[in-house]
Structures are given as C-alpha cells and as structure tokens.
CHARMM-style PDB file with segment names, atoms N, HN, CA, C and O in Angstrom:
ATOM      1  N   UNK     1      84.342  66.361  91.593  1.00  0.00      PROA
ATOM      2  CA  UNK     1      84.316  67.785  91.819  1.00  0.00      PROA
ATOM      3  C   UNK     1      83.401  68.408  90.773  1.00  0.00      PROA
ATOM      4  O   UNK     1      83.714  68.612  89.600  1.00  0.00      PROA
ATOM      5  N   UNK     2      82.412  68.642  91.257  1.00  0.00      PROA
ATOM      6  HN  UNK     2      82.158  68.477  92.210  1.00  0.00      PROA
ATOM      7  CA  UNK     2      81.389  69.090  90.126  1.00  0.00      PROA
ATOM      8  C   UNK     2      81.483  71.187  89.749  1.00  0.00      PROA
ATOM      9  O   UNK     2      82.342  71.981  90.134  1.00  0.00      PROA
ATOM     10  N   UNK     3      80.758  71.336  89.252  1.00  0.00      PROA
ATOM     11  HN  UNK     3      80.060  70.691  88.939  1.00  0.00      PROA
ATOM     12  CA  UNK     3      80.526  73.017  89.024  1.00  0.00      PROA
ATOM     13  C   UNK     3      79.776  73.804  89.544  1.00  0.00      PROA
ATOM     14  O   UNK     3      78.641  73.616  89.105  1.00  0.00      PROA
ATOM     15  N   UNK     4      79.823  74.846  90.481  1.00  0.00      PROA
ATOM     16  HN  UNK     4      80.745  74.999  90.838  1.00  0.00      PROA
ATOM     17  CA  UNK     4      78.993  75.682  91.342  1.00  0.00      PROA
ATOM     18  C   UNK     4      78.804  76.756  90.367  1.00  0.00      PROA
ATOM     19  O   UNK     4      79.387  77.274  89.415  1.00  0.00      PROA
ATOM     20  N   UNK     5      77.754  76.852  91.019  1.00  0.00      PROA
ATOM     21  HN  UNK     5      77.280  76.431  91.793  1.00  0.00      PROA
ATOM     22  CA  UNK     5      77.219  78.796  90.407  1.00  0.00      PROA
ATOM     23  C   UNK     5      78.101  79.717  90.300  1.00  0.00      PROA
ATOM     24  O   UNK     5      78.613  80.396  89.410  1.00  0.00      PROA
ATOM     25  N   UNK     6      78.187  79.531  91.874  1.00  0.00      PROA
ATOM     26  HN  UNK     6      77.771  78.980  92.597  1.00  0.00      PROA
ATOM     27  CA  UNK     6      79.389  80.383  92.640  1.00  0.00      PROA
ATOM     28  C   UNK     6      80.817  80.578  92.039  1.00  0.00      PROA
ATOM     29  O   UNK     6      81.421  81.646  91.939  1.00  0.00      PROA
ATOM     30  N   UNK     7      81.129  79.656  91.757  1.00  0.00      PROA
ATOM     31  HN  UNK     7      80.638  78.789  91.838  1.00  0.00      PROA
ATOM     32  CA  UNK     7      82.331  79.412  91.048  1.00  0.00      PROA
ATOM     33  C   UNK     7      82.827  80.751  89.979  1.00  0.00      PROA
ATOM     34  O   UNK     7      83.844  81.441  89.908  1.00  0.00      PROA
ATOM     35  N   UNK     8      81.440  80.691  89.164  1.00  0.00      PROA
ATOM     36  HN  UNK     8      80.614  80.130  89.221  1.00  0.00      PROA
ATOM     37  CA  UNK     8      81.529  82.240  88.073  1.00  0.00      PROA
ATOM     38  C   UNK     8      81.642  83.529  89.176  1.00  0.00      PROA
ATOM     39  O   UNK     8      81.757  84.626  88.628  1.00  0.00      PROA
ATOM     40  N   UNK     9      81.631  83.532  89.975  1.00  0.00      PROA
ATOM     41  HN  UNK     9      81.538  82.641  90.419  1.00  0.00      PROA
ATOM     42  CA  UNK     9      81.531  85.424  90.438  1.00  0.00      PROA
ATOM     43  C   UNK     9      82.749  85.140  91.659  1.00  0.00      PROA
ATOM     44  O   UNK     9      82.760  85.958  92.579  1.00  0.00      PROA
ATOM     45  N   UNK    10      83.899  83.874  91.706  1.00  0.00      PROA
ATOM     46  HN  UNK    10      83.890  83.209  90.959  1.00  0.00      PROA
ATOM     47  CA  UNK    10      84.468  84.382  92.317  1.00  0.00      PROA
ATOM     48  C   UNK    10      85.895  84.719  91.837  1.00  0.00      PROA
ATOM     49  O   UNK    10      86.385  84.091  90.898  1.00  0.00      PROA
ATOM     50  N   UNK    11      86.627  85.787  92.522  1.00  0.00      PROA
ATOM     51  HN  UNK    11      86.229  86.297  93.285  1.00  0.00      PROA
ATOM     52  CA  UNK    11      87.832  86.138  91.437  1.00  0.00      PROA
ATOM     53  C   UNK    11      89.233  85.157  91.362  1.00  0.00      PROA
ATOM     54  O   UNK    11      89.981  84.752  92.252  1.00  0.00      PROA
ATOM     55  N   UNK    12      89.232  84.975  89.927  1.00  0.00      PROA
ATOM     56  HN  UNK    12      88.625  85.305  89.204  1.00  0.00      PROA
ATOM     57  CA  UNK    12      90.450  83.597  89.787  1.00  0.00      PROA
ATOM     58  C   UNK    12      91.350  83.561  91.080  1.00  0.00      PROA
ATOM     59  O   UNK    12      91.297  82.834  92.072  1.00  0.00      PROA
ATOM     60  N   UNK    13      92.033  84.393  90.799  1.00  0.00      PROA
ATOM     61  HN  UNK    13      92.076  84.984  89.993  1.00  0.00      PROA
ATOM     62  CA  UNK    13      93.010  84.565  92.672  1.00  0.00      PROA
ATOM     63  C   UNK    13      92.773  84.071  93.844  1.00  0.00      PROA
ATOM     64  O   UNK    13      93.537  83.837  94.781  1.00  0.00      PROA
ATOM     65  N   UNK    14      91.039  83.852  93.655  1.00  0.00      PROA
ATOM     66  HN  UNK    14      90.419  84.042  92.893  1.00  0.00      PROA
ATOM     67  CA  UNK    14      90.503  83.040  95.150  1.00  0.00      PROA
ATOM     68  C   UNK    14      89.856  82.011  94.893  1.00  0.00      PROA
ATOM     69  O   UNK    14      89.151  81.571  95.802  1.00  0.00      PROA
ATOM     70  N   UNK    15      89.878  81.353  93.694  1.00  0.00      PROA
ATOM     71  HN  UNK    15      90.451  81.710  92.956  1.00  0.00      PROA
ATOM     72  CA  UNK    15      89.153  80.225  93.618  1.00  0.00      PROA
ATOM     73  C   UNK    15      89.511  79.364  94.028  1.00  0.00      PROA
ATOM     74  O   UNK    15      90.728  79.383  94.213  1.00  0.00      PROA
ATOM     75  N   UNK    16      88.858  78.216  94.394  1.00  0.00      PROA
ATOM     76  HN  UNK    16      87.869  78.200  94.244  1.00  0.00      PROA
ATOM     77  CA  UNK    16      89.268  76.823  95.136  1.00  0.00      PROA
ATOM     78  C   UNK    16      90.130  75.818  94.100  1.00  0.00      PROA
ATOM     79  O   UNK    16      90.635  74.755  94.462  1.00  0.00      PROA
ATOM     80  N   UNK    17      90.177  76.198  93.154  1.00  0.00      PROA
ATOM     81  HN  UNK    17      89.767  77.062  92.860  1.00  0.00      PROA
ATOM     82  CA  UNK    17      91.056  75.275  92.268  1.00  0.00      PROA
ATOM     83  C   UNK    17      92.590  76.319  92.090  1.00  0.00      PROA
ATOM     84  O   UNK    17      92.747  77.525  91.897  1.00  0.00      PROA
ATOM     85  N   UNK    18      93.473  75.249  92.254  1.00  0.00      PROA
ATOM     86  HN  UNK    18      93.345  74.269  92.411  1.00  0.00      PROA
ATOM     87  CA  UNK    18      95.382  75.928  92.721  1.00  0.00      PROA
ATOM     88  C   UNK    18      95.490  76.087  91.004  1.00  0.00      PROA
ATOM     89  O   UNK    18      96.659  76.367  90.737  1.00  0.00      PROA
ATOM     90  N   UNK    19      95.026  76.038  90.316  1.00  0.00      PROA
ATOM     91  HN  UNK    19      94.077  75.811  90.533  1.00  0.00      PROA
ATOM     92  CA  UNK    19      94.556  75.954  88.707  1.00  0.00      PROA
ATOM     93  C   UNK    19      94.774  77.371  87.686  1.00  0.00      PROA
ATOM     94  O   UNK    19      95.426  77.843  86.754  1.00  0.00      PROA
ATOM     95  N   UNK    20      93.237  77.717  89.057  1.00  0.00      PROA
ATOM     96  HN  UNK    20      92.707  77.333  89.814  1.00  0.00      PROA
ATOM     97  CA  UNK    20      92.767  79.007  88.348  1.00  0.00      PROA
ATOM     98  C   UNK    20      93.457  80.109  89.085  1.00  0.00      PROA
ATOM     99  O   UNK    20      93.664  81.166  88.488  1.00  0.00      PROA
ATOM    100  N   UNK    21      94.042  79.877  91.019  1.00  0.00      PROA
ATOM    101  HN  UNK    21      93.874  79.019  91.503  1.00  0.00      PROA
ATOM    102  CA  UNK    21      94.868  80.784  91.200  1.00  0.00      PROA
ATOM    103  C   UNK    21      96.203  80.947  90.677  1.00  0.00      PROA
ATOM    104  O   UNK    21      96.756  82.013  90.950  1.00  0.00      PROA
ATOM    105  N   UNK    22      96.724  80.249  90.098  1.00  0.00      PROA
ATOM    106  HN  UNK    22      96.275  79.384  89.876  1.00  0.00      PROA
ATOM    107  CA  UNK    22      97.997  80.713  89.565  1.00  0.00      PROA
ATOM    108  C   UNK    22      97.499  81.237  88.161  1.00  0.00      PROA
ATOM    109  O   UNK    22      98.142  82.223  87.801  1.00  0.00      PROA
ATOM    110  N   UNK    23      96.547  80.845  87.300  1.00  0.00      PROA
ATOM    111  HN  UNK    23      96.024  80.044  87.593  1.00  0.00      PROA
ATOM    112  CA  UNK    23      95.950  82.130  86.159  1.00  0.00      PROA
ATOM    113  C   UNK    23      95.724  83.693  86.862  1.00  0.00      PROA
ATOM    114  O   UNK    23      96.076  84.684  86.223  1.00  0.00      PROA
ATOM    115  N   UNK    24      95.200  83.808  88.023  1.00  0.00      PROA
ATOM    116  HN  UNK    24      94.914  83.003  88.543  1.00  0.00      PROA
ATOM    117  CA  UNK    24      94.927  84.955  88.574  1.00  0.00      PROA
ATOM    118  C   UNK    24      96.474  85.626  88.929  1.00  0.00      PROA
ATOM    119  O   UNK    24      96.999  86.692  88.605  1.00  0.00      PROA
ATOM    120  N   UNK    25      96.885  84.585  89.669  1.00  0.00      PROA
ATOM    121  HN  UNK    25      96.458  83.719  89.932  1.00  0.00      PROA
ATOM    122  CA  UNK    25      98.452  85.546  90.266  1.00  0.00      PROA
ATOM    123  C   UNK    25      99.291  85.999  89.000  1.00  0.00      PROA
ATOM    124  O   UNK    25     100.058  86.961  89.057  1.00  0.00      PROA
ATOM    125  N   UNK    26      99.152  85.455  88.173  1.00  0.00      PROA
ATOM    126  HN  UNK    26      98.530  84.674  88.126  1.00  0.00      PROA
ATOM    127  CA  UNK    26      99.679  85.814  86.831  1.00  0.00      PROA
ATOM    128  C   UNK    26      98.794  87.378  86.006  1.00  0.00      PROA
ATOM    129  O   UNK    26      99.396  88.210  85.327  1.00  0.00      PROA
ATOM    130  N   UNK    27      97.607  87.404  86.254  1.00  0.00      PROA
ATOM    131  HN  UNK    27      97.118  86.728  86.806  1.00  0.00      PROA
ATOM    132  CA  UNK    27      96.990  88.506  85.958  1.00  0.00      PROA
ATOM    133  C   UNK    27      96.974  89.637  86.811  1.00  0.00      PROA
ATOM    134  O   UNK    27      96.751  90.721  86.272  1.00  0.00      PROA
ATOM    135  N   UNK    28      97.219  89.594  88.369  1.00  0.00      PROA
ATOM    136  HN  UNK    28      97.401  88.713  88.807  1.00  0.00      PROA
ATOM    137  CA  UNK    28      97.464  90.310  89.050  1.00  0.00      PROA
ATOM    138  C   UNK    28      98.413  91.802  89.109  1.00  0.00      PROA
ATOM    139  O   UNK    28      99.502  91.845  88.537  1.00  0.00      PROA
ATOM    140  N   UNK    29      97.897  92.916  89.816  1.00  0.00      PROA
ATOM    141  HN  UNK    29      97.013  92.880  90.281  1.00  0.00      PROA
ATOM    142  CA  UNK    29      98.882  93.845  89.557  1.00  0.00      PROA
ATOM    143  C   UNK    29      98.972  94.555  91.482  1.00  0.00      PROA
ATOM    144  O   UNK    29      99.644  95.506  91.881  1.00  0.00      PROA
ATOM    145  N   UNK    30      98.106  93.720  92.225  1.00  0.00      PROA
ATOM    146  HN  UNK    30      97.560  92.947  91.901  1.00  0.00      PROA
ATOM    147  CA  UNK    30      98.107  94.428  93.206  1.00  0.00      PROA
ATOM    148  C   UNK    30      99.264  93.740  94.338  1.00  0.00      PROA
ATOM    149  O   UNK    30      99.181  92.618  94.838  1.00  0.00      PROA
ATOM    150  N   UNK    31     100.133  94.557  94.526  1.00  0.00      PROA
ATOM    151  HN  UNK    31     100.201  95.468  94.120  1.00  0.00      PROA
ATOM    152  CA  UNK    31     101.360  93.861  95.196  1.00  0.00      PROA
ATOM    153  C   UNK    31     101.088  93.227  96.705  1.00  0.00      PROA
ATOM    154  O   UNK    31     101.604  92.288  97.310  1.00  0.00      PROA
ATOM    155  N   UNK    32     100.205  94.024  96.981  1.00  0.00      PROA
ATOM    156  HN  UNK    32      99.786  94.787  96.490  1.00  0.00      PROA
ATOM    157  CA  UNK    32      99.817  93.458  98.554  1.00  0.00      PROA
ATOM    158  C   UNK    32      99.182  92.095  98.542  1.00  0.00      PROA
ATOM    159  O   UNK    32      99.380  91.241  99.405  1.00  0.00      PROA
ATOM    160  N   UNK    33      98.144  91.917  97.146  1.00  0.00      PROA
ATOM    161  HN  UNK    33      97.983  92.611  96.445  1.00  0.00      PROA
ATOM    162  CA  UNK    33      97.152  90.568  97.560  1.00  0.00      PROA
ATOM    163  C   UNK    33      98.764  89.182  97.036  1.00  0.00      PROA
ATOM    164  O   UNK    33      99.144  88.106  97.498  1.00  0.00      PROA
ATOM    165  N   UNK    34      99.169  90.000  95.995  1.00  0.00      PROA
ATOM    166  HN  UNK    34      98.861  90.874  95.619  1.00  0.00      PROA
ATOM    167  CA  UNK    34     100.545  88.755  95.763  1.00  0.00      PROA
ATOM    168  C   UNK    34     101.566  88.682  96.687  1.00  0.00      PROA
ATOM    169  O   UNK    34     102.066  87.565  96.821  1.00  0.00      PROA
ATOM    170  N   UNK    35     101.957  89.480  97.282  1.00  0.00      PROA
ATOM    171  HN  UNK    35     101.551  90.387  97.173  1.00  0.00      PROA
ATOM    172  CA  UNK    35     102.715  89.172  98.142  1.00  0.00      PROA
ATOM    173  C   UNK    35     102.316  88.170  99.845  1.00  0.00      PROA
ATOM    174  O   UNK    35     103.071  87.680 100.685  1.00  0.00      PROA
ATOM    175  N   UNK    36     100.854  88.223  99.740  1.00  0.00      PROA
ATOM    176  HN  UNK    36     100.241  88.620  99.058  1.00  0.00      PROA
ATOM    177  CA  UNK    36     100.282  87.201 100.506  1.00  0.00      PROA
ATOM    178  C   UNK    36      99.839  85.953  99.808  1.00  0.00      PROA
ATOM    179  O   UNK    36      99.296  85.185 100.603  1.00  0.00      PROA
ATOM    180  N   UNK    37      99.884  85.571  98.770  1.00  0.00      PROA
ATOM    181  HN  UNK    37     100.325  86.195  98.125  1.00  0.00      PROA
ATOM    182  CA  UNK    37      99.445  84.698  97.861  1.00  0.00      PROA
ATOM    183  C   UNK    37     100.465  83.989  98.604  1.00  0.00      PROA
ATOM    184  O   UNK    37     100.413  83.172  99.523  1.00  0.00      PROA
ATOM    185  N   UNK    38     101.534  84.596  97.865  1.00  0.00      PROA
ATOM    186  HN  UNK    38     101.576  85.259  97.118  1.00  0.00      PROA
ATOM    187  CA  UNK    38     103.202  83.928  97.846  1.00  0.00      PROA
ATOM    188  C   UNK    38     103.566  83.744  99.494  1.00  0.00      PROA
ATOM    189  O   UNK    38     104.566  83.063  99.723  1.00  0.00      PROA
ATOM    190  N   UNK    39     102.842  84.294 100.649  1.00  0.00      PROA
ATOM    191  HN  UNK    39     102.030  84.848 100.463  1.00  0.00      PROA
ATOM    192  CA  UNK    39     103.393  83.698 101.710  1.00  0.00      PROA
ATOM    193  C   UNK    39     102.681  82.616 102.055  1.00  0.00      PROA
ATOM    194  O   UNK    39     103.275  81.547 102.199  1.00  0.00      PROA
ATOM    195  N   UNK    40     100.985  82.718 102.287  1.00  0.00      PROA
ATOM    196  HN  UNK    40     100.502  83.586 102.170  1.00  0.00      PROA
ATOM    197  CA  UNK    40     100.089  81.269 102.734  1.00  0.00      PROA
ATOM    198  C   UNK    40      99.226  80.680 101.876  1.00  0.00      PROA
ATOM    199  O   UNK    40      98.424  79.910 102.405  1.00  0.00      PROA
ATOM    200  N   UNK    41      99.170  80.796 100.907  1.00  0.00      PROA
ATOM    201  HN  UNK    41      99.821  81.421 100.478  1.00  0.00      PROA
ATOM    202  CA  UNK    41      98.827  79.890  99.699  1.00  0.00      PROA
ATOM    203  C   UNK    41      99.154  78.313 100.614  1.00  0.00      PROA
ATOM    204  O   UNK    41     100.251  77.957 101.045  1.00  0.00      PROA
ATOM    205  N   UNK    42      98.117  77.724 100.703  1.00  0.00      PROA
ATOM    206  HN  UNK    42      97.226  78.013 100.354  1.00  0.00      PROA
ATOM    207  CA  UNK    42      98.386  75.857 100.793  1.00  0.00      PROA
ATOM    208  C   UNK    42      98.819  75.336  99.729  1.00  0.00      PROA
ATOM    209  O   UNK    42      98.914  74.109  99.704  1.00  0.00      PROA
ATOM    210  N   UNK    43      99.314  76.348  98.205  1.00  0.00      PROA
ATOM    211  HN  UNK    43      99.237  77.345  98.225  1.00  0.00      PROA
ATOM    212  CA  UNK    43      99.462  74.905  96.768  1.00  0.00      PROA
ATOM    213  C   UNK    43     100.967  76.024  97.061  1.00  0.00      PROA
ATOM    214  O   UNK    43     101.142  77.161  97.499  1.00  0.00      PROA
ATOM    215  N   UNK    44     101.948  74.750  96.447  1.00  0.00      PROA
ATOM    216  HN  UNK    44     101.806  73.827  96.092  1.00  0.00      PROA
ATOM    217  CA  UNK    44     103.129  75.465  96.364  1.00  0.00      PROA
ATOM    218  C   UNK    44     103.238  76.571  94.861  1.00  0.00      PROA
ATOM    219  O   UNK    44     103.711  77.689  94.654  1.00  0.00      PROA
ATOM    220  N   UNK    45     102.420  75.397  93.919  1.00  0.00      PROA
ATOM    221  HN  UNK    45     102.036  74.489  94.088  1.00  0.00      PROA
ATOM    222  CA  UNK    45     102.708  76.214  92.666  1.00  0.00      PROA
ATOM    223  C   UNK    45     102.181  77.710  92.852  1.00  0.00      PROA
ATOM    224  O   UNK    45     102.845  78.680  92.486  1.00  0.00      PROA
ATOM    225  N   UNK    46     100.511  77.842  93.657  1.00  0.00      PROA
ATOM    226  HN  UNK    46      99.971  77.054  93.955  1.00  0.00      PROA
ATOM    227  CA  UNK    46     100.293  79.005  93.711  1.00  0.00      PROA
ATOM    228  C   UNK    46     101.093  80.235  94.295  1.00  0.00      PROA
ATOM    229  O   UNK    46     100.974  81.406  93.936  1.00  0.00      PROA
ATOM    230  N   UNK    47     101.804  79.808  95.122  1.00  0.00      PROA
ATOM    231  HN  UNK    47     101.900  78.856  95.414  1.00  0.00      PROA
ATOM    232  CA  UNK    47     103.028  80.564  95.985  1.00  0.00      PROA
ATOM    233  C   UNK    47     104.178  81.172  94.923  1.00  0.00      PROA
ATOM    234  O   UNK    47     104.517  82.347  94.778  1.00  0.00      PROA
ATOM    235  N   UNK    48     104.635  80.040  94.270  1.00  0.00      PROA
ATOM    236  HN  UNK    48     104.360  79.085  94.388  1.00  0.00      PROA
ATOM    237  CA  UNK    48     105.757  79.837  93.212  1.00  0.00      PROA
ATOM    238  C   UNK    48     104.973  81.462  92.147  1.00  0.00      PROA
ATOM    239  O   UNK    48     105.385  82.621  92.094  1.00  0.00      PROA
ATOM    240  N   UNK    49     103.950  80.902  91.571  1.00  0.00      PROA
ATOM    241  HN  UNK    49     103.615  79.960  91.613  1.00  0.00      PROA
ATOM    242  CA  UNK    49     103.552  81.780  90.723  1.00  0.00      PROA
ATOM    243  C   UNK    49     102.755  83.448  91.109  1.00  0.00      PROA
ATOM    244  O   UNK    49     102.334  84.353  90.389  1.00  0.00      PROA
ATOM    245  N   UNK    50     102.819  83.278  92.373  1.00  0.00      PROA
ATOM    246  HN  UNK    50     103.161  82.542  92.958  1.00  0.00      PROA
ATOM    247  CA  UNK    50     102.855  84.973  93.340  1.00  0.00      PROA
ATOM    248  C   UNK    50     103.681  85.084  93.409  1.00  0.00      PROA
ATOM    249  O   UNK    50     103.915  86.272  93.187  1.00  0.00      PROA
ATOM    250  N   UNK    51     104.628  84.507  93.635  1.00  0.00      PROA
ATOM    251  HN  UNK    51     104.437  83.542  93.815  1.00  0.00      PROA
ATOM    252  CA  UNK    51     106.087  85.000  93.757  1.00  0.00      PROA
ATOM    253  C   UNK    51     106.913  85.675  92.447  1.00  0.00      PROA
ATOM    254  O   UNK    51     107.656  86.650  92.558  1.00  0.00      PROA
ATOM    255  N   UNK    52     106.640  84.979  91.213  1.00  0.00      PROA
ATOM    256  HN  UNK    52     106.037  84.187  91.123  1.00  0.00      PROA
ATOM    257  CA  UNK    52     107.102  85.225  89.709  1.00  0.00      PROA
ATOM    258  C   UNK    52     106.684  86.644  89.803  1.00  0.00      PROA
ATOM    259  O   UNK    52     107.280  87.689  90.066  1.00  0.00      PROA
ATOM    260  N   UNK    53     105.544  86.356  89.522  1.00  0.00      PROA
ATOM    261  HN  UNK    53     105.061  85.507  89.309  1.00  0.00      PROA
ATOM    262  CA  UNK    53     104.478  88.067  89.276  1.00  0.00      PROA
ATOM    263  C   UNK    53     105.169  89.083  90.488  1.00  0.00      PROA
ATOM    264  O   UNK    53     105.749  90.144  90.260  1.00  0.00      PROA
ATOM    265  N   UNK    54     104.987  88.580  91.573  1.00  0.00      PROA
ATOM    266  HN  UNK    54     104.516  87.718  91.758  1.00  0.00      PROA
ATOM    267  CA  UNK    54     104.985  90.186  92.162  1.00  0.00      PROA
ATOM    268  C   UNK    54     106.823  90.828  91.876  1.00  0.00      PROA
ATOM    269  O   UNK    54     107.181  91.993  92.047  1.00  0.00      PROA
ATOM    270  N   UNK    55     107.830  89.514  91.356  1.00  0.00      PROA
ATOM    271  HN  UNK    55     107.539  88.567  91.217  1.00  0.00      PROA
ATOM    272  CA  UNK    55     109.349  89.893  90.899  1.00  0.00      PROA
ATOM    273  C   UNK    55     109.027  90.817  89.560  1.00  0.00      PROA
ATOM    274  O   UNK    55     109.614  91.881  89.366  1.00  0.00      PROA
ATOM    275  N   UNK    56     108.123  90.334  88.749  1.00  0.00      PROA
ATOM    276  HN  UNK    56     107.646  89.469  88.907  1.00  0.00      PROA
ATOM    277  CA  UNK    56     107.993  90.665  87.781  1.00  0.00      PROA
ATOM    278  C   UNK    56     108.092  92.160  87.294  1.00  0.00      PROA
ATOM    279  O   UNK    56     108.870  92.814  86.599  1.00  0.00      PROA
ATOM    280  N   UNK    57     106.488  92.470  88.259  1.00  0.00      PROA
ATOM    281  HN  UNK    57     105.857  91.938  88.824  1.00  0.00      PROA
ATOM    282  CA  UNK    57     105.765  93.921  88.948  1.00  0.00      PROA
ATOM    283  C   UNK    57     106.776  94.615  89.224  1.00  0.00      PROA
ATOM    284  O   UNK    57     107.017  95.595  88.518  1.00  0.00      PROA
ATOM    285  N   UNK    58     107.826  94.204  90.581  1.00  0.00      PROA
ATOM    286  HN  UNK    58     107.630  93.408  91.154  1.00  0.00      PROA
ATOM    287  CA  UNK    58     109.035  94.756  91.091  1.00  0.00      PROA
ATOM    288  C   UNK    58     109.975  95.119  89.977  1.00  0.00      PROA
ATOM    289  O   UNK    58     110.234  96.322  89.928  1.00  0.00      PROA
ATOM    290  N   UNK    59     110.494  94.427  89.151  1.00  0.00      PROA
ATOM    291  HN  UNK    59     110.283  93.450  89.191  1.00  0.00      PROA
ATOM    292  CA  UNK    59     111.847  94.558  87.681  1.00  0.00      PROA
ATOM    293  C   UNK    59     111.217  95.541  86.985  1.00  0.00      PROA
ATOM    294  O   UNK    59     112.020  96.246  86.373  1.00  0.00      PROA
ATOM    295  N   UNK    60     109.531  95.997  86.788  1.00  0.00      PROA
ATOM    296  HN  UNK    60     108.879  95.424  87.284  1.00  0.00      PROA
ATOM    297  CA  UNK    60     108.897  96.754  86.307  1.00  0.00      PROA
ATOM    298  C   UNK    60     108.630  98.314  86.287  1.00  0.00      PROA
ATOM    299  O   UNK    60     108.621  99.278  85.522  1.00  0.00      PROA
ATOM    300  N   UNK    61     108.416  97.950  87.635  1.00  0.00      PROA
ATOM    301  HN  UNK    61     108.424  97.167  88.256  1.00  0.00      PROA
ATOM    302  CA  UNK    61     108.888  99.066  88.249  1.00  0.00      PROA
ATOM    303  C   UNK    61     110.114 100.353  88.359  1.00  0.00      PROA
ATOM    304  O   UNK    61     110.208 101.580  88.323  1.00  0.00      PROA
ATOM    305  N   UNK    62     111.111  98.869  88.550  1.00  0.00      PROA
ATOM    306  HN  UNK    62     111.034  97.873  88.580  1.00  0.00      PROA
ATOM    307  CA  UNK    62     112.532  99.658  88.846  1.00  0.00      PROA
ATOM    308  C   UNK    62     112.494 100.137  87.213  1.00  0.00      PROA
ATOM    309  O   UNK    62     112.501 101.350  87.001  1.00  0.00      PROA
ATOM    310  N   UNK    63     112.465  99.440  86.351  1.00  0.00      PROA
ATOM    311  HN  UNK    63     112.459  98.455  86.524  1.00  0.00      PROA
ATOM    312  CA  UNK    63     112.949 100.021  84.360  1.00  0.00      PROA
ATOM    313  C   UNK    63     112.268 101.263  84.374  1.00  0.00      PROA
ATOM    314  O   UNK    63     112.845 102.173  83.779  1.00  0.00      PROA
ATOM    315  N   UNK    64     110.992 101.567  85.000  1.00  0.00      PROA
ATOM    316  HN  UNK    64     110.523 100.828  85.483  1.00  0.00      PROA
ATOM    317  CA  UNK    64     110.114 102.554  84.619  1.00  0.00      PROA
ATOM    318  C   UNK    64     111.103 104.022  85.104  1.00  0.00      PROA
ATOM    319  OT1 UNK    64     110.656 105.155  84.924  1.00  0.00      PROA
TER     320      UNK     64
END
C-alpha cells in the first residue's frame, strides 16, 4: 500500500485507511456525518468510534 498525493487533501473521516477514520470520527463535531459513519462504515472499529463521539457530542450537549 504505497502513498498518494491524494491522500493529503482528503479529510481523515474519508480516508481509505479505517486508521485515519476513527482519528477523524474522534475529531468530528458534525452529528449528521457521525451518525452515518456509525451506521455504514465497512470497519467495525470505525462505526464503534462514530458511535463514542457522536454519545459524547450528545452527554455534551444535554450538561450545556
């Protein structure tokens, strides 16, 4: 698996490595793109870790 150009301009959340999307779902604040992460994501972890975040966002919310 070598290194694309491409690779730099695309956003962690959509990269082809289940790696860098769970760094992204973790940086995330937009509830709509995580709450689809967490439904069809093909890596489980990436699902697992949309799922953390957007609970997170949610517990965040409610304290505020």
């Amino acid at each position: 698996m070598g290194f694309r150009l491409s690779d730099l301009f695309v956003p962690r959340h959509m990269h082809k490595n289940p790696e860098y999307r769970k760094e992204g779902a973790a940086m995330l604040t937009d509830t709509a793109v995580l709450a689809k992460m967490a439904e069809i994501d093909i890596d489980e972890g990436v699902r697992r870790a949309a799922a953390k975040r957007l609970s997170e966002l949610k517990d965040m919310k409610a304290t505020a």
